[in-house]
C-alpha positions as CSV (number, residue, x, y, z in Angstrom):
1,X,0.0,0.0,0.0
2,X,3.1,2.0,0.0
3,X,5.6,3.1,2.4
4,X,5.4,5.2,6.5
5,X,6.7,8.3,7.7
6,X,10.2,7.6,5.8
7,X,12.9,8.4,8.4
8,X,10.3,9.9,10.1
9,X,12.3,14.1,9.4
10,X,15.7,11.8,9.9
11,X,14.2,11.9,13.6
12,X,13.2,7.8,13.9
13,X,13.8,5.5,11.0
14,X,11.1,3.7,8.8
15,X,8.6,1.5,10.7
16,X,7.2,-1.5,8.2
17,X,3.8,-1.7,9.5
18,X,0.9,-3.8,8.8
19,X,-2.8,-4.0,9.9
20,X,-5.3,-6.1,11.2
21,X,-9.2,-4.9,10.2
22,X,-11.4,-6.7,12.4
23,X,-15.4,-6.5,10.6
24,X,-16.0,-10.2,11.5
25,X,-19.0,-9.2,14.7
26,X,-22.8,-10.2,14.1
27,X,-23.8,-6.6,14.8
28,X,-26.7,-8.3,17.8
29,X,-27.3,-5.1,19.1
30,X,-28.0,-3.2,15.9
31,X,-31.0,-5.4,14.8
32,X,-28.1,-8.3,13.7
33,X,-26.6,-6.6,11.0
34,X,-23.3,-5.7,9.1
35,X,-22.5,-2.4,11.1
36,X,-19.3,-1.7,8.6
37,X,-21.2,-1.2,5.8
38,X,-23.3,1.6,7.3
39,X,-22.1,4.4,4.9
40,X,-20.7,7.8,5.7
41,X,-21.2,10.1,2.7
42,X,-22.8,7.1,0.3
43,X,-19.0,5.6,1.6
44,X,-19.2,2.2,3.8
45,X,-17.5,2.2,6.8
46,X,-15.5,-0.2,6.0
47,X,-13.9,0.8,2.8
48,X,-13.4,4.3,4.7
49,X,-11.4,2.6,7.2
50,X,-9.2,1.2,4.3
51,X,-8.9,3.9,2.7
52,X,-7.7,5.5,6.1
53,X,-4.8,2.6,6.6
54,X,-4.3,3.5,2.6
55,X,-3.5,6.9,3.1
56,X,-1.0,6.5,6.1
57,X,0.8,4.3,4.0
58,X,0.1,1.1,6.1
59,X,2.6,-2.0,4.3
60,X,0.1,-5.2,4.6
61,X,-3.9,-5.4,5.3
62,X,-5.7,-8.1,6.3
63,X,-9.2,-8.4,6.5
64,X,-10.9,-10.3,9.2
65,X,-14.7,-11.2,7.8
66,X,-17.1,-13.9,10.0
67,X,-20.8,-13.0,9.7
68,X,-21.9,-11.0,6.4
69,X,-18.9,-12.4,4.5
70,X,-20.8,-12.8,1.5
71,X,-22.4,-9.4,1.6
72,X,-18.6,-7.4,2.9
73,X,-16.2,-9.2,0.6
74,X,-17.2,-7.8,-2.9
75,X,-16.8,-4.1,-1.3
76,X,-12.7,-5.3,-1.1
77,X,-11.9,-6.4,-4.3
78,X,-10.4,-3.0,-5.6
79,X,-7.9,-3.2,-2.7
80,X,-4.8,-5.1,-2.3
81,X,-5.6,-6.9,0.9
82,X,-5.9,-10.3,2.7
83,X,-9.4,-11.3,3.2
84,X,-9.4,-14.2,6.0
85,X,-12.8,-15.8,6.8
86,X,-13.3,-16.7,10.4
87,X,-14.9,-20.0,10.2
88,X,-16.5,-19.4,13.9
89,X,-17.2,-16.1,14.9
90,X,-19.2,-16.6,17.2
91,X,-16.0,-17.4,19.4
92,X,-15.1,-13.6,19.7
93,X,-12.9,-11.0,18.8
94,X,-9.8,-12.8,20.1
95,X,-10.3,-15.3,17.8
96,X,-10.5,-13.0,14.3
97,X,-7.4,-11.0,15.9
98,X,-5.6,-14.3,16.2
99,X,-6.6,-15.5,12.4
100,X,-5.7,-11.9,11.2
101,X,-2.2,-12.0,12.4
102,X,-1.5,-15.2,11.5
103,X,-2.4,-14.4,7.8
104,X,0.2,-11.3,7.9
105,X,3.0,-12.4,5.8
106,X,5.5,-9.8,5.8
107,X,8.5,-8.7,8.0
108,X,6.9,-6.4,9.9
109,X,8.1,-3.9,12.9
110,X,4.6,-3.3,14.4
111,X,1.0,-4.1,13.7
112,X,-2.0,-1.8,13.8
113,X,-5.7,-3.4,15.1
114,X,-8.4,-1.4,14.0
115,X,-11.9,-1.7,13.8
116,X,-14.4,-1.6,11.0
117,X,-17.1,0.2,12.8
118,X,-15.5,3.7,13.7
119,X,-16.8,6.0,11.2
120,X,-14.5,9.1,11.6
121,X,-11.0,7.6,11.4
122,X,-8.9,8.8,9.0
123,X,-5.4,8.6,7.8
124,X,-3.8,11.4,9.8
125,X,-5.3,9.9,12.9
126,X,-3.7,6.5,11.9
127,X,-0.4,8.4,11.0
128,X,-0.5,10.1,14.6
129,X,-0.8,6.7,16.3
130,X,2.1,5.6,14.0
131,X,3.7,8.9,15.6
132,X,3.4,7.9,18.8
133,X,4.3,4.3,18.5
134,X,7.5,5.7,17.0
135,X,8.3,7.8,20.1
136,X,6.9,5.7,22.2
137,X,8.6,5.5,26.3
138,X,11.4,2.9,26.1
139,X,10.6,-0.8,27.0
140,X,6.6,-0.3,26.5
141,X,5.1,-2.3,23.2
142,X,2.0,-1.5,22.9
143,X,0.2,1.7,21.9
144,X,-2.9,2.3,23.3
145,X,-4.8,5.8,22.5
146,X,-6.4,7.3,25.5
147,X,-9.1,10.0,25.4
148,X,-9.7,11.7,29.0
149,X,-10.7,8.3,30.6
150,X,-12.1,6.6,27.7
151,X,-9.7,3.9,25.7
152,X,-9.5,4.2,22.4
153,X,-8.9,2.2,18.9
154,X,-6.7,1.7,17.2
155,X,-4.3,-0.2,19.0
156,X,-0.9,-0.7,17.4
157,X,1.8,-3.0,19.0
158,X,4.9,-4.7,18.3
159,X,5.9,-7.7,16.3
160,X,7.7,-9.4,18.9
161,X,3.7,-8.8,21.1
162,X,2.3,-10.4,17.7
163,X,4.5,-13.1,18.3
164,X,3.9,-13.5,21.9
165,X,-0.1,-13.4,21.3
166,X,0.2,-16.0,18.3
167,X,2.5,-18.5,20.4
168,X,0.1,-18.2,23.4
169,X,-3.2,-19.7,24.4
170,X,-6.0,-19.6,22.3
171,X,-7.8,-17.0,24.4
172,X,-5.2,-14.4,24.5
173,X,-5.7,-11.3,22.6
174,X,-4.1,-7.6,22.6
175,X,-6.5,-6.7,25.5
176,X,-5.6,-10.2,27.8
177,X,-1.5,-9.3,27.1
178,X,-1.8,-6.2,28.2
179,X,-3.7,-7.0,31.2
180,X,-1.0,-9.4,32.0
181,X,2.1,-6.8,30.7
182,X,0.6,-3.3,31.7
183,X,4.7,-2.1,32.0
184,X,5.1,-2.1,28.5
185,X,1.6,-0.9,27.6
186,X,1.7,3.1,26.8
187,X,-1.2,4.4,27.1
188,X,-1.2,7.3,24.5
189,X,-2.8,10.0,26.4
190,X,-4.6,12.8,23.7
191,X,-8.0,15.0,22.6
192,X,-8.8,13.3,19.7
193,X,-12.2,11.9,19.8
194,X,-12.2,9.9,16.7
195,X,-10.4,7.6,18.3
196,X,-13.2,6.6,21.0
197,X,-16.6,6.7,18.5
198,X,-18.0,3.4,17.2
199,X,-20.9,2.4,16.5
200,X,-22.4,-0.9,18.5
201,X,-26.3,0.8,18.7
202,X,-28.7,2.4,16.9
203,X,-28.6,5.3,19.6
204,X,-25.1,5.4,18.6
205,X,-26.0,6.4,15.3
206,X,-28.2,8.8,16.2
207,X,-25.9,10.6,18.8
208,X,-23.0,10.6,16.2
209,X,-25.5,13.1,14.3
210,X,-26.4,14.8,17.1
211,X,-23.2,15.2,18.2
212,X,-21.1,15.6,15.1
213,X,-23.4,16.3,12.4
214,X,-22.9,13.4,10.4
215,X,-25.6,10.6,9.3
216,X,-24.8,7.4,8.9
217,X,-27.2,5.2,6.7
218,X,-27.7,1.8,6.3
219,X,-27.1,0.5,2.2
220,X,-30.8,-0.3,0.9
221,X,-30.4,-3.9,1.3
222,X,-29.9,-3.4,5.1
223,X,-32.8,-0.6,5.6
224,X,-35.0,-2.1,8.3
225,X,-38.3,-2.3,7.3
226,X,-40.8,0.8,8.2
């Protein structure tokens, strides 16, 4: 997808970055449907968050789908990404994050976790959480954005934490290795609160307008009926 923050001014050297893009959930309490393609500007979500990991020049995507697969997968064709299926999704997040990094296949420094159902990340949000990975406190390998006392997402971490998750037990995820590693977690303390929105509810979609000013709306195949 191209290259990040090259020498980053001559200031920190090039970080080879790839990305997990979880949009695997069942969407249970949004009338059990496909919250990533709810569409922001006739734009799904999810294809806005690739375009985000796009623009900040993330190296290698892959694409967790579980439920929907069949309606989210023709939407990624026109980018050059992994698409794993999770055969059981029903098992949890911990287990698309674990398929999603095992399918990354290149010699990466650092992986970022985002989420298909945050409908205002961009790239220079993902390019400032690149930022502060690279200046990061010494000895700390995970990134994890902090909004007043709200965590946030992304999440970007390490490869040797990739590592550690993958060669762990099956129920270990970012949030689980942190839990158990909190020294080396940073918790990336800023304003942004792009960071923080998702989108779980229908109330959620409604206070994103109220708050923000922008409508989400469901494709026509997904409209509930009046």
């Amino acid at each position: 997808m191209g290259c990040i923050l090259k020498g980053g001014g001559g200031l920190y050297s090039r970080v080879v970055v790839g990305s997990i893009l979880l949009a695997a959930g069942q969407g249970a309490r949004i009338g059990s449907r496909p919250k990533c393609l709810l569409e922001l500007g006739g734009v799904p979500l999810i294809r806005r968050q690739l375009i985000a990991l796009s623009g900040a020049g993330v190296d290698e995507v892959v694409v967790v789908l579980g439920h929907y697969a069949d309606d989210i997968e023709p939407l990624l064709q026109d980018f050059p990404v992994t698409i794993v299926r999770n055969a059981e999704p029903e098992r949890g997040q911990v287990s698309s994050l674990r398929l999603g990094l095992g399918a990354l296949t290149g010699k990466l420094d650092a992986v970022v976790v985002a989420l298909a159902d945050q409908p205002l990340i961009n790239a220079q949000d993902i390019t400032a959480l690149i930022g502060a990975y690279k200046k990061r406190p010494e000895n700390s390998h995970v990134v994890q954005p902090i909004v007043g006392t709200q965590i946030g997402n992304p999440v970007m971490f390490s490869d040797d934490v990739k590592q550690q998750i993958l060669s762990g037990d099956a129920n270990v995820g970012c949030k689980q290795w942190q839990a158990e590693h909190p020294a080396q977690v940073y918790r990336w303390a800023n304003d942004n609160k792009r960071y923080i929105i998702d989108i779980d509810s229908e109330s959620d979609i409604e206070n994103l307008h109220a708050t923000t000013g922008h409508q989400l709306r469901w494709p026509a195949a997904h409209t509930p009926a009046a």
